[in-house]
C-alpha positions in Angstrom: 137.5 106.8 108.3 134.5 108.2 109.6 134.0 105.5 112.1 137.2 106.3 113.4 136.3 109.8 113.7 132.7 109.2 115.7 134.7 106.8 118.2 137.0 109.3 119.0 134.0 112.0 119.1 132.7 109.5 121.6 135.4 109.7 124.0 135.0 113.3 124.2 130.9 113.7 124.4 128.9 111.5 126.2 125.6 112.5 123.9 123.4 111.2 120.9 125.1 113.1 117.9 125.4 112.5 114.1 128.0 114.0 111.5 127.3 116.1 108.1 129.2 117.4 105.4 130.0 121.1 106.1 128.5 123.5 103.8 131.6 124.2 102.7 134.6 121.7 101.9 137.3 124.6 103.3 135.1 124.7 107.0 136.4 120.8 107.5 135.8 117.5 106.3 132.9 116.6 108.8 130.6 118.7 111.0 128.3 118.0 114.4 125.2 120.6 115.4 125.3 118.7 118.8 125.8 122.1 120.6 122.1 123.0 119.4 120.6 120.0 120.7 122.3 120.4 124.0 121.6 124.4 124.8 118.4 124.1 126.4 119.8 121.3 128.7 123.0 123.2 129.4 121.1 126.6 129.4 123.7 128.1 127.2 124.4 129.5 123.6 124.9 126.7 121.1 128.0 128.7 120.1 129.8 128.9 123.5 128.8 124.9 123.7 130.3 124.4 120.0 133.5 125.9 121.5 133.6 124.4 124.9 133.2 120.7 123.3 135.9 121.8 120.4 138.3 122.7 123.2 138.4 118.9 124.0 140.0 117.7 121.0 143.4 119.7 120.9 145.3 116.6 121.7 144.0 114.3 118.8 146.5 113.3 116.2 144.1 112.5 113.6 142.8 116.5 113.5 144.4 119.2 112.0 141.6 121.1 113.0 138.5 121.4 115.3 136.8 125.1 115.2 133.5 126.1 116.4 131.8 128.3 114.0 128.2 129.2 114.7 127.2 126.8 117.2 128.5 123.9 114.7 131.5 121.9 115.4 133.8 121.2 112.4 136.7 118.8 112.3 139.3 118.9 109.8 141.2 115.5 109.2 144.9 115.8 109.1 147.2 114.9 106.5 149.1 112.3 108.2 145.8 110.4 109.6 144.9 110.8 105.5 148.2 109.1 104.9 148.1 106.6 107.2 144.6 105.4 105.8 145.9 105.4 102.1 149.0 103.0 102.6 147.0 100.6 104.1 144.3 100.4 101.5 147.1 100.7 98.5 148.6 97.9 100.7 145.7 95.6 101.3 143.6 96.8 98.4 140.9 93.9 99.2 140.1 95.6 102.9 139.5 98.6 101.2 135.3 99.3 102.1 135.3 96.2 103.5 132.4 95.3 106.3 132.3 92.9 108.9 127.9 93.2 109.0 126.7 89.7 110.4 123.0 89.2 108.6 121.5 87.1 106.0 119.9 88.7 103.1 118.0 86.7 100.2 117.4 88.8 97.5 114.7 87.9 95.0 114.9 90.4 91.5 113.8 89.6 87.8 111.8 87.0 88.1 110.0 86.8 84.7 107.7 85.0 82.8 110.0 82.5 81.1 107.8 83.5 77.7 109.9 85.6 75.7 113.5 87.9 75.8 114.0 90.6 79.0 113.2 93.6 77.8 114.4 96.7 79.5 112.0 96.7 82.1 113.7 93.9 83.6 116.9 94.7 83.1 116.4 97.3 85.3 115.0 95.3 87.9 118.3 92.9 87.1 121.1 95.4 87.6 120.0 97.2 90.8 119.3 94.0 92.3 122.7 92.6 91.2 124.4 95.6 92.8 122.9 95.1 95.7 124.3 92.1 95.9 127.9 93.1 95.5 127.7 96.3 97.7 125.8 93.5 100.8 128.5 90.9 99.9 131.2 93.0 100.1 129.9 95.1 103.2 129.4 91.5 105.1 126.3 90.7 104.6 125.5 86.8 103.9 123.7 87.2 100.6 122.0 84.8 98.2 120.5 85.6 95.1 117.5 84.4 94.0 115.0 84.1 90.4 111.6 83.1 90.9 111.0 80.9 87.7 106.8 82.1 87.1 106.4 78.8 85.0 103.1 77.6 86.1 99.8 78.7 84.8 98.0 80.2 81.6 101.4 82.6 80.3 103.5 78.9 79.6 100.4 77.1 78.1 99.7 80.1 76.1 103.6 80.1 74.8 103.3 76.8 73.5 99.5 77.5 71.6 102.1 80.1 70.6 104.7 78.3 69.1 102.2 75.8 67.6 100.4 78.2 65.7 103.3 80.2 64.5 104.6 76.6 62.8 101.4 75.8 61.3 101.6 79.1 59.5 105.2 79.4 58.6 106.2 75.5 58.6 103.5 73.3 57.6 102.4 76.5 55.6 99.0 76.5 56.9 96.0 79.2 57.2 96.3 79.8 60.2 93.7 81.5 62.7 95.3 83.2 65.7 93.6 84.0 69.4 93.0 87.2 71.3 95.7 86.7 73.3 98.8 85.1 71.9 102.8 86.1 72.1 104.2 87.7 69.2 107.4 88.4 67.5 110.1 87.1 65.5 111.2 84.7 68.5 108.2 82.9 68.7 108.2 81.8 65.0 112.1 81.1 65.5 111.3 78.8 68.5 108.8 77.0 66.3 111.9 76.3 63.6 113.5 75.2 66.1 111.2 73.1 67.4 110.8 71.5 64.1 114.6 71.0 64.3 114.5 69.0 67.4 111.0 66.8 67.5 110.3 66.7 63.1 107.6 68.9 61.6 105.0 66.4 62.8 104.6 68.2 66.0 102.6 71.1 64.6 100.1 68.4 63.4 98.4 67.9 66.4 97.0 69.8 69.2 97.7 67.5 71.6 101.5 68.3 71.1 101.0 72.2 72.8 101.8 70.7 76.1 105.2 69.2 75.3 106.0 72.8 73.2 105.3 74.5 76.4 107.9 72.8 78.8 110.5 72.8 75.9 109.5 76.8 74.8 110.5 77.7 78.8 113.0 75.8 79.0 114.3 77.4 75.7 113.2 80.5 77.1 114.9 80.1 80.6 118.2 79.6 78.5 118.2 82.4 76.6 117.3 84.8 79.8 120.1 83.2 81.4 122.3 83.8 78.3 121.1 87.7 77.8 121.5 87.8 82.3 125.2 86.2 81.5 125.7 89.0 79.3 125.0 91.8 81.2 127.6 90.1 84.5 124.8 89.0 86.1 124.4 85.0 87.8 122.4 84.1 90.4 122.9 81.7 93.4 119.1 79.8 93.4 116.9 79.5 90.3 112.8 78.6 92.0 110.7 76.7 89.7 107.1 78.1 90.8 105.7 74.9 89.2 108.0 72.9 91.5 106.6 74.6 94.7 102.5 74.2 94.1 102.7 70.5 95.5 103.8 72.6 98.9 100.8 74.5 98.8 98.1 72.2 100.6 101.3 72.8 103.4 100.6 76.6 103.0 97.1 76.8 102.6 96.7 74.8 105.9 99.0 77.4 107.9 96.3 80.3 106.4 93.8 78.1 107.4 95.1 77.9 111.2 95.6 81.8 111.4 91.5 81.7 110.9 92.4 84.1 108.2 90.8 82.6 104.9 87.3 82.3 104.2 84.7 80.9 101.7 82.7 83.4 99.7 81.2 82.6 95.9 82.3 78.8 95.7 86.0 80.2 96.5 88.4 80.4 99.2 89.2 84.4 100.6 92.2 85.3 102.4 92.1 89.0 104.7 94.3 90.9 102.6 92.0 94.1 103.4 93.1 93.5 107.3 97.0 94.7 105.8 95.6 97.6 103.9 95.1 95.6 100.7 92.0 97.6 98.7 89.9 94.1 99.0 90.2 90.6 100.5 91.7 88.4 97.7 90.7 84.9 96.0 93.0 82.7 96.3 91.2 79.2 95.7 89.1 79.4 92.6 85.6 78.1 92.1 87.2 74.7 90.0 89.4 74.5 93.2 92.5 75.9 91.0 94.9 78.0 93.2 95.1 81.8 91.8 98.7 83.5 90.8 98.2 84.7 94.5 98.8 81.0 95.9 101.8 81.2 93.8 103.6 84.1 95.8 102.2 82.7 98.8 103.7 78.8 98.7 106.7 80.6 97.4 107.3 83.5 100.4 106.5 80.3 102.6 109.3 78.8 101.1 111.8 81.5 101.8 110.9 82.6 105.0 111.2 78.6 106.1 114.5 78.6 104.8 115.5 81.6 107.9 117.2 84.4 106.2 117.4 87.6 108.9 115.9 89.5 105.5 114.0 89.6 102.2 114.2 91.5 99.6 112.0 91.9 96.8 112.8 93.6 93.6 109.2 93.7 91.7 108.4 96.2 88.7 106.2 99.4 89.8 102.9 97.6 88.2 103.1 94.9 91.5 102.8 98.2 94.2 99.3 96.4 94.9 100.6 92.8 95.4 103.3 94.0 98.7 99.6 94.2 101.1 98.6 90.9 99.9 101.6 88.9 100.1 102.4 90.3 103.7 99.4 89.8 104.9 99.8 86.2 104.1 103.4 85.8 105.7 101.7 87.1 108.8 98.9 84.7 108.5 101.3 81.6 108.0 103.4 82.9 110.9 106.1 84.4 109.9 107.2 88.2 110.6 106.1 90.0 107.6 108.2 93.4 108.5 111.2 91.2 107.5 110.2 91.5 104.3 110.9 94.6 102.2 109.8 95.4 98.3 112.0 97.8 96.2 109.5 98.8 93.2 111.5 99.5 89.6 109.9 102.4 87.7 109.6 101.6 83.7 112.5 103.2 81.4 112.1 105.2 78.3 114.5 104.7 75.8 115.3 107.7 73.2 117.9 108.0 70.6 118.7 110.7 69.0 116.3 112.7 71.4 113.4 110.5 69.7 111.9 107.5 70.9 113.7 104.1 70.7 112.2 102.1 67.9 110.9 98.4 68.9 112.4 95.5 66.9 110.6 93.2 65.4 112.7 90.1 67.0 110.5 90.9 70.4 107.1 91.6 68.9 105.7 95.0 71.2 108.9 95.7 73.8 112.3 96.5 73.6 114.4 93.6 74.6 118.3 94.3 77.2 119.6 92.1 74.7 119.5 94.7 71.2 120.3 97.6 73.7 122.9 95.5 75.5 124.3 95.0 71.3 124.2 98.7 70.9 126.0 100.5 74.1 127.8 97.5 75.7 126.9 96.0 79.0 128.9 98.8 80.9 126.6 101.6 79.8 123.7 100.0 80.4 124.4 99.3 84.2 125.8 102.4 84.8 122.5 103.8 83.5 120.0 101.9 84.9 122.1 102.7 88.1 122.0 106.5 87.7 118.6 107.2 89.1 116.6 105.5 92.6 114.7 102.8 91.3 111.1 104.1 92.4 111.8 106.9 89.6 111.6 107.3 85.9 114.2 106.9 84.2 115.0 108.1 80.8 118.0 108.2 79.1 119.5 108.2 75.3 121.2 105.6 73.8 123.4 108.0 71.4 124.7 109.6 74.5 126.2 106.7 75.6 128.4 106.5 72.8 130.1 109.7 73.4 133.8 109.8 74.0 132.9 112.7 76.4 132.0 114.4 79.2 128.5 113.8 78.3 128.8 109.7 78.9 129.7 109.1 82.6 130.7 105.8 81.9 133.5 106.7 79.7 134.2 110.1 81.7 134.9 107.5 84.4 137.2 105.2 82.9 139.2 108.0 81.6 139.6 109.6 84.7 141.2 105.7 85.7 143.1 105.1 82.6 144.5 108.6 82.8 146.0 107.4 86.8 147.1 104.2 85.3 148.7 106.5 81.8 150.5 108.5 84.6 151.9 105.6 86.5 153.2 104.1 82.8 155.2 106.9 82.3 156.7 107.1 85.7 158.0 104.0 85.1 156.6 103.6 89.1 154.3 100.9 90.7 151.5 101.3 93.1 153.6 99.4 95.5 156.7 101.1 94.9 154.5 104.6 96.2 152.4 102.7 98.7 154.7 103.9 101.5 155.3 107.7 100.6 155.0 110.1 102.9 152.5 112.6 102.1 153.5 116.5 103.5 153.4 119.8 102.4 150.3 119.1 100.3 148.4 121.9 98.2 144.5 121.3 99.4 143.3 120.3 96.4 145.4 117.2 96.4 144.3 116.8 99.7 140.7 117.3 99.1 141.4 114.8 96.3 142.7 112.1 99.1 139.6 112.8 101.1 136.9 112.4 99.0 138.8 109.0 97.3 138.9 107.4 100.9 135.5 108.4 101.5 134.3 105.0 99.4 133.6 103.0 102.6 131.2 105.5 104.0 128.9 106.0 100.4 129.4 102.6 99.8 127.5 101.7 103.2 125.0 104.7 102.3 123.8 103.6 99.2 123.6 99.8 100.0 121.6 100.9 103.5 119.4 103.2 101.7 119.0 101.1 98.7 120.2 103.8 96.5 122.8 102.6 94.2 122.7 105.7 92.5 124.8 107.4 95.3 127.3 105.3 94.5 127.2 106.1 90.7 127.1 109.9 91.6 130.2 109.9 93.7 132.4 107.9 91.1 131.2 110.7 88.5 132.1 113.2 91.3 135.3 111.9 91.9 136.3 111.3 88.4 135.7 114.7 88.3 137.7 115.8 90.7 140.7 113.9 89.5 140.5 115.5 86.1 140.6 119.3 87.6 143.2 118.0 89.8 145.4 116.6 86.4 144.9 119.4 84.4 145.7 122.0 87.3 149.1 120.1 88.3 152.4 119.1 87.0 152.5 115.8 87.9 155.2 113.5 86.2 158.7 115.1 86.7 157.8 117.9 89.6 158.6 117.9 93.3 155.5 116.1 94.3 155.5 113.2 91.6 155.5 110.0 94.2 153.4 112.3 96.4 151.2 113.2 93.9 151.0 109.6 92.6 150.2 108.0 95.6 146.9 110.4 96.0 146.6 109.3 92.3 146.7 105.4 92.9 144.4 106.0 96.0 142.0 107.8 93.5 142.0 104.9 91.0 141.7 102.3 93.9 138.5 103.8 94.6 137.2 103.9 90.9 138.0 100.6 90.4 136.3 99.6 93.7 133.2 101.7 92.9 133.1 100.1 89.4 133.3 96.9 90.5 130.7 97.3 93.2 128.0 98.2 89.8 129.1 95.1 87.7 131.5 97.1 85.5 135.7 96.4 85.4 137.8 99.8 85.1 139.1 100.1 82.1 143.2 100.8 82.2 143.2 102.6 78.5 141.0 104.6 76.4 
């Protein structure tokens, strides 16, 4: 819809020009300030420009109006072009925001230790990259998606010394004497049962056995986060096995080596992170000849950006900020054109309930885990929350809310405003296609305004996927939703004049809910 209106803009102005929203919905549905940026070129008032270029438009169809006012130009869509754009989409419902972008996006989100549950931070993380994913997909975009398995180093080892222990102590009923460092909680000693289940009670007899509880505890582990991932509608395309990638990194460390761009210091190798605005340069062979967690990232983004995608994407909680220098200095060292790359930080998430601070469980030892949270609201709320705010931000939210059969939950004010649509079209006794091809005339505004806004999906859809703010989308289905409720209670619906009229605004309406809901991972519900 607005495409169409810039191309026909076009025809009539030969300048650079953007359109805005009107400060005010009853001045028109979009708005230029071209005539300002043209008055010192034209040596004349932006508001005799404004109406000079308005005067071009009288001929257009798709306007019911174009009126300067102020120097601004503001065009009102007309009812019939409105029309026209609804029984196509309530036609071919699947076209509806559809894009026809041509790139290749490979976006990389989650990605945790495969040591214990996700907790909330990562769920995070999970959803707005999984959104992403369906707004890209749906736009055009050719988009895989992608979990980096971190299942080499000390964090596995130290899950099976984890394991062991705990099954010493609450198997083989042991005294048992813990390290600094070990993982904790209720999982860890039900792994060990487990274990115990599978390879005998033997197994916590002898340390030589830690390795072999390591590779089964991430395995075990890597199920469960693909379970509690499952849960929430989330799958991914590629699962990388860090482990799998290190005997690639001689490959790698070659390519840094050829850039001149690594350098020995201390008995270890240096790359020049600092030359990318990283704080310091940054070990990345140690003094036992060990490559660092660095090396990881590095073999792995060597990886990726061999396999050609047009973009990266990163999802990486906000503690990582300092590892995006680092890791694009290295794709520039190996290469590759490290502005390809872009990193979308996920602020931590406070939890309250009952305005006080979420208790931990004791299944996850010191975090709250998506899965008890996932048992407590549903999968629904949580997306639509996590979703609610930019990722970079803070988000806090609490649980009891969510519960609500309110206004005060946007996830069920949402749905009603869809089962409501779907309640009227029950007791019409009508179908969407028997109102598909209605025509719409002598409508009140507000059942216009309603049309507007519920074709404007396309256009916020694009917005938030470019901008990488999800949450605009979230907004405008609680905007819209709404709308549609002020529209039901202001209007006789069923049984006046205007019922087909009125219902084929309505299906439009709960087209674009259901599309917006679907874009976040959730499926409209059709009753409350």
């Amino acid at each position: 819809m607005k495409q169409k209106v810039i191309d026909i803009i076009k025809t009539h102005v030969d300048k650079e020009f953007y359109l805005e929203k009107p400060k005010s919905a009853e001045l028109g549905h979009y708005a230029t300030p071209i005539a300002f940026s043209l008055a010192k070129e034209l040596r004349k008032p932006p508001a005799l420009i404004a109406k000079e270029i308005a005067a071009r438009f009288q001929n257009e169809t798709i306007f019911e109006s174009v009126t300067a006012v102020n120097g601004y130009i503001n065009f009102k869509l007309s009812l019939s072009f409105l029309d026209e754009c609804a029984s196509y989409f309530l036609k071919n419902p699947n076209e509806f925001a559809k894009g026809g972008k041509d790139e290749s996006i490979l976006v990389e989100f989650v990605s945790a230790n495969p040591t214990g549950p996700l907790h909330i931070g990562h769920a995070r993380g999970a959803v707005v990259g999984d959104a992403l994913c369906r707004a890209g997909l749906h736009l055009g975009y050719k988009i895989k998606s992608e979990y980096y398995i971190n299942d080499a180093g000390n964090q596995v080892d130290l899950l099976g010394l984890s394991i062991f222990l705990a099954g010493r102590e609450n198997i083989l009923k042991l005294e048992t004497k813990w390290p600094e460092e070990f993982y904790r909680g209720e999982y860890i000693v039900d792994l060990a049962y487990a274990a115990a289940e599978k390879f005998g009670k033997k197994i916590f007899e002898d340390e030589k056995n830690i390795a072999d509880l390591s590779l089964w505890g991430k395995d075990e582990m890597m199920n469960l986060i693909r379970k509690d991932l499952k849960n929430v509608n989330i799958d991914f395309d590629n699962f990388v096995s860090e482990k799998s990638l290190y005997p690639k990194w001689e490959e790698s460390f070659k390519k840094l080596q050829k850039s001149g761009k690594t350098y020995e210091k201390d008995g270890k190798v240096w790359i020049k992170s600092q030359e990318f605005g990283d704080e310091k340069d940054r070990v990345i062979i140690r003094e036992d000849n060990r490559p660092t967690y660095l090396a990881g990232d590095i073999v792995y983004h060597d990886d990726k950006f061999a396999r050609n995608f047009d973009k990266y994407i990163n999802i990486w909680g906000a503690d990582h900020h300092g590892y995006i220098a680092r890791v694009k200095a290295a794709i520039n060292f190996m290469g590759y054109d490290e502005s390809k790359l872009e990193v979308i930080l996920a602020q931590m998430v406070s939890l309250l309930k009952g305005g006080e601070p979420y208790k931990m469980s004791k299944r996850a030892g010191n975090f709250i885990t998506m899965n008890e949270v996932v048992e407590e609201i549903g999968s629904d709320a949580l997306r639509f929350m996590f979703l609610s705010k930019k990722a970079d931000t803070h988000l806090e939210f609490d649980i009891d809310i969510l519960k609500q059969n309110d206004s005060s939950n946007p996830i069920y004010y949402i749905n009603y405003a869809h089962a409501r649509i779907n309640q009227l079209f029950g007791k019409s006794g009508k179908r969407v296609k028997d109102i598909a091809g209605v025509k719409l005339f002598d409508m009140n505004e507000s059942s216009q305004n309603l049309l507007f806004n519920a074709l404007l999906l396309p256009e916020v859809l694009e917005d938030a996927f470019e901008s990488r703010q999800i949450q605009k989308l979230t907004d405008f289905l609680k905007f819209l939703a709404s709308l549609l409720h002020k529209f039901y209670n202001e209007n006789k619906i069923i049984g006046s004049e205007f019922e087909e009229r009125y219902l084929k605004i309505l299906s439009m309406t709960a087209l674009c809910l259901r599309m917006g809901l679907k874009f976040i991972g959730i499926d409209a519900k059709d009753k409350m």
